[in-house]
N, C-alpha and C positions, 0 to 999 in steps of 0.2 A: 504494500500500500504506500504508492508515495505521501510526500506530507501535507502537499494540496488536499489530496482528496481527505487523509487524516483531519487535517484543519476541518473542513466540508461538513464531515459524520460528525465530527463533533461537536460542530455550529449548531448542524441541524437538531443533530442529540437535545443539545442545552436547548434548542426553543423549546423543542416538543415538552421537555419536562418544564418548564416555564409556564408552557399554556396550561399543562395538564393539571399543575398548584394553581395557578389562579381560578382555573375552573370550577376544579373540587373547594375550594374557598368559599367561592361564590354561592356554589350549590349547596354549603354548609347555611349559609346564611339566607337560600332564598326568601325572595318577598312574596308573596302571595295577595291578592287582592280580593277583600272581604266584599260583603253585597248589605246592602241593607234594600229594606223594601216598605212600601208604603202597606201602616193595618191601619189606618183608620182615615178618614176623607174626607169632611163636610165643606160643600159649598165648592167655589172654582180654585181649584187645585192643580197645579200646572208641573212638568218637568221636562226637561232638556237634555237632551243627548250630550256628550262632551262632544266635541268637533261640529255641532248640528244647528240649525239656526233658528228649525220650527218648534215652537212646545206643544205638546201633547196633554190631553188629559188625564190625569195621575188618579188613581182608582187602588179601591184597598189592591193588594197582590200584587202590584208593580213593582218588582225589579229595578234599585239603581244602583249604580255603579261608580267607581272616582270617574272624576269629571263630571258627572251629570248635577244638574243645578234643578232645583225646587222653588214653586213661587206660588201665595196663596192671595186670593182676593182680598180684598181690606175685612170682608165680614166670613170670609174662610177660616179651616182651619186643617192641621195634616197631624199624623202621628208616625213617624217613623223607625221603625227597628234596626240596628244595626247589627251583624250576629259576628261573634266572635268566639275566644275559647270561655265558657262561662256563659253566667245569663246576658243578650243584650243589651246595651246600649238606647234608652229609646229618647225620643227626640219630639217634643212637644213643638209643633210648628204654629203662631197664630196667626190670624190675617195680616195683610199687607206685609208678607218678608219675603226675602230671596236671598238663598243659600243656594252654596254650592257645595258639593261633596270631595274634596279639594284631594284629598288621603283618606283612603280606607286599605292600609298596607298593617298585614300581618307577618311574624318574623318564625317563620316550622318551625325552627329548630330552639330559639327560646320560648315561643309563644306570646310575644311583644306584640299589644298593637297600637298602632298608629292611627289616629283619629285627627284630623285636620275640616273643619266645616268653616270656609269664606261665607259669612252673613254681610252682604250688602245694605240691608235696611229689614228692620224688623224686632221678633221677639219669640223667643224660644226657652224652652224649658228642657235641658239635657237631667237624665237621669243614667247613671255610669258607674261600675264597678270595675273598673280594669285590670288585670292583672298587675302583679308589678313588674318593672320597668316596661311598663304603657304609656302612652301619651295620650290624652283628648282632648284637644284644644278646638276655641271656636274663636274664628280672628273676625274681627270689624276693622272697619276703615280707623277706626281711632283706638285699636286697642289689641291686644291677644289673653283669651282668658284660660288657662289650663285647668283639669283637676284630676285628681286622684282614686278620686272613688265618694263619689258625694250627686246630691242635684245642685243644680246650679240654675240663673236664670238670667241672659244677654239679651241686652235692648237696645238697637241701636236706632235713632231716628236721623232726618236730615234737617241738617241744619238752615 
């Protein structure tokens, strides 16, 4: 074997087990993305695809996903689940708000989850037990509120 081609195998060697750690790494840690779904409806209840521009009518049993955004009529009202490991997450929606489902990322291999909801205008009622090291945070334009394992209650209006 000359030492070109030695050099060569042994470039190559060294990526392949380079990719092969980052890989298994990664796959150690994958992320997973949880679902939450609309149980409860009243009045004009609205949601949005991520990437999408038209809203649709949100109805108990609806499927969302991250990125999909929520929006209820001034005299609406929505109730949202979000499931996780444990009981979950649920999300008292009232009228006139728009949220978006910003992070709903799970972690397999600790069981972490990540909860992220962008509240544009409005007021909600989270109710949340998260495992530990979980995150649930709800951001407003003026603010980021986290918690632990508690209900909580964010209101943001415009100014």
């Amino acid at each position: 074997m000359t030492s070109k081609s030695f050099v060569a195998t042994l470039s190559l060697s060294l990526l392949i087990s380079v990719f092969l750690i980052l890989s298994s790494n990664s796959f150690l840690h994958a992320q997973v993305q949880r679902l939450a779904s609309v149980v409860e409806s009243k009045g004009k209840v609205e949601f949005l695809r991520a990437k999408q521009t038209d809203w649709n009518a949100a109805r108990k049993g609806t499927v969302l996903k991250t990125g999909d955004s929520v929006r209820t009529a001034k005299d609406a009202s929505a109730v949202l689940a979000v499931e996780g490991v444990g009981e979950p997450s649920m999300i008292k929606v009232a009228g006139g708000t728009t949220l978006k489902l910003s992070d709903l990322a799970l972690d397999e291999k600790t069981g972490a989850q990540n909860t992220l909801l962008d509240m544009a205008i409005g007021d909600v009622l989270v109710s949340t037990k998260p495992k530990s090291g979980s995150q649930f945070q709800v951001k407003t334009p003026t603010s980021i509120i986290g918690a632990r394992g508690t209900a909580f209650r964010v209101k943001e209006y415009q100014s």
